[in-house]
N, C-alpha and C positions, 0 to 999 in steps of 0.2 A: 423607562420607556414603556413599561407593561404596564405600569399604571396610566399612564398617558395613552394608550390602546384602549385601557377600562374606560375612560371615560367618552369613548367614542359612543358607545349606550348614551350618553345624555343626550344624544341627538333626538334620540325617539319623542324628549320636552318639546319639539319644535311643534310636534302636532296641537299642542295648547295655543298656538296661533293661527294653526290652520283649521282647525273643526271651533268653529262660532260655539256651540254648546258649552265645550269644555272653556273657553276664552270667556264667558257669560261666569260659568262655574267659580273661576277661578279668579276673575276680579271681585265676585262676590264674594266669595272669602280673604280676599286681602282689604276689602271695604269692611268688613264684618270684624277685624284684629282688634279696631279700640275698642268695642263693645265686648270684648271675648275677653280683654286684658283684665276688666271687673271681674268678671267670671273666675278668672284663674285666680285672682285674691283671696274670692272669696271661697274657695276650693282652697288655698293654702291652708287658711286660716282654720275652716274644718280638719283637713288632713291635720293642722298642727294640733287641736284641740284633741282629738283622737288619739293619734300619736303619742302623746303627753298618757294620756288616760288609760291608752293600753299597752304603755309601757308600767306605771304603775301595778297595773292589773294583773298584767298576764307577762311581765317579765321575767318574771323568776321562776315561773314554771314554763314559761315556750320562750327561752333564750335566744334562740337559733331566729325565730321570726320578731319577738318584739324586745330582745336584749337590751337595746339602746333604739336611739329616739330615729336612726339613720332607716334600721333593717326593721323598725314600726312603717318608718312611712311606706318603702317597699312593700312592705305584707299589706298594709292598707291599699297601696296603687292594686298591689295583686286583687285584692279582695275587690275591690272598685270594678276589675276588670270580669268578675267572679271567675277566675282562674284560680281554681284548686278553692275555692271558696268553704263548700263542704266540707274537705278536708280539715281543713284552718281550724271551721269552728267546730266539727267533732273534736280535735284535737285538745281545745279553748277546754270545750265542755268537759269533756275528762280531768281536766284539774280541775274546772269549776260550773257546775251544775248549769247556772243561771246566764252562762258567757253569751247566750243566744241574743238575751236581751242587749246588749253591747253591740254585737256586731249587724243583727238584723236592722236595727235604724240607721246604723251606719251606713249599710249597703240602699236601704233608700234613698236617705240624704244624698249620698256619693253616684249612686248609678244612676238613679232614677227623676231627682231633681234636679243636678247640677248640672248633667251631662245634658240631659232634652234643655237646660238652658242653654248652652252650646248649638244646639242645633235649631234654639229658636231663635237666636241668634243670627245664624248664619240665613235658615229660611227669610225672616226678615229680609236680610241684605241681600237676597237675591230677588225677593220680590219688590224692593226699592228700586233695584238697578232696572227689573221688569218696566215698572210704570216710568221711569226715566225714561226710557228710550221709547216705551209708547207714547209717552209726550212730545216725544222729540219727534220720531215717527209721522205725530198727530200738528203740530207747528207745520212741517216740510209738507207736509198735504196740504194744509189749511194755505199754504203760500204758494202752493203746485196750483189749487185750485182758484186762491185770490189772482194769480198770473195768467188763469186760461179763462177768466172771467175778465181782467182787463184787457185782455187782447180779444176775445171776442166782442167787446164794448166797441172797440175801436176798429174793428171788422164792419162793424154793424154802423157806424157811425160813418166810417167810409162809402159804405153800399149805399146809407142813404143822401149823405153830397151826390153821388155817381147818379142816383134816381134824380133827385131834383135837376142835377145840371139836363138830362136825358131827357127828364118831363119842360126844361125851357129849351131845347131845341126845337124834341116835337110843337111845342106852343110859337117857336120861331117860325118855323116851317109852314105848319099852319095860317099863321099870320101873311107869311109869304105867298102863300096860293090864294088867299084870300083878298090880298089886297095887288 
């Protein structure tokens, strides 16, 4: 029953349908998941490459972090995240001098190109969803204004029967005093 108390908190999700921003935000990122799915492959594939290499490397001297291929990739996500990063690689570099070179391209590759892929990603698919709905926007105008151009046609085509019929009365009338 307490747990089912806790999740009375998920009510605060509803605001994702009621503030338009976040409703914008947040289809754009579920538009953005197959594009994102590439992404994380190819971030496996790195993390596995790595993993593999700095368990080789640095396993038998840093156990604890790259013992096996499990508690590599952890130390890698860490490192990725540069959480305790420093530490890592001072630590790397006390058994072995040169360990910088190892993990400094790795923290590029990992933070710096994969991640902003991610997020160029996601920017994309917000700015997709952007111009959709400005199109859409821009259609529903374009029909708002083709509509109040046809009805003004037909305002105006009215007024001018109502003139002529008015101009052959007067010309009736006319005709009538005159003859």
């Amino acid at each position: 029953l307490a747990v089912l108390r806790a999740l009375r908190v998920l009510r605060v999700l509803r605001l994702v349908s009621i503030v338009p921003s976040l409703r914008n935000v947040v289809e754009a990122m579920l538009a953005a998941l197959p594009g994102m799915g590439s992404i994380v492959l190819l971030m496996l594939l790195i993390f596995y490459v790595f993993a593999v290499m700095s368990v080789k490397l640095f396993g038998a001297a840093m156990e604890e972090q790259f013992g096996d291929l499990g508690s590599a990739f952890f130390t890698l996500f860490q490192l990725m995240a540069m959480d305790d990063f420093g530490n890592i690689v001072r630590q790397a570099m006390e058994h072995q001098p040169w360990a910088w070179l190892f993990f400094i391209p790795f923290s590029v590759i990992a933070t710096f190109v994969v991640l902003n892929l991610f997020i160029g990603v996601i920017v994309e698919s917000i700015q997709t969803l952007r111009e959709q709905r400005e199109s859409a926007d821009a259609r529903v105008a374009q029909a708002a204004t083709d509509a109040a151009r046809s009805e003004a046609h037909l305002d105006s085509q009215m007024l001018l029967a109502e003139l002529r019929a008015l101009r052959a009365e007067v010309a009736a009338l006319r005709a009538g005093r005159a003859g």
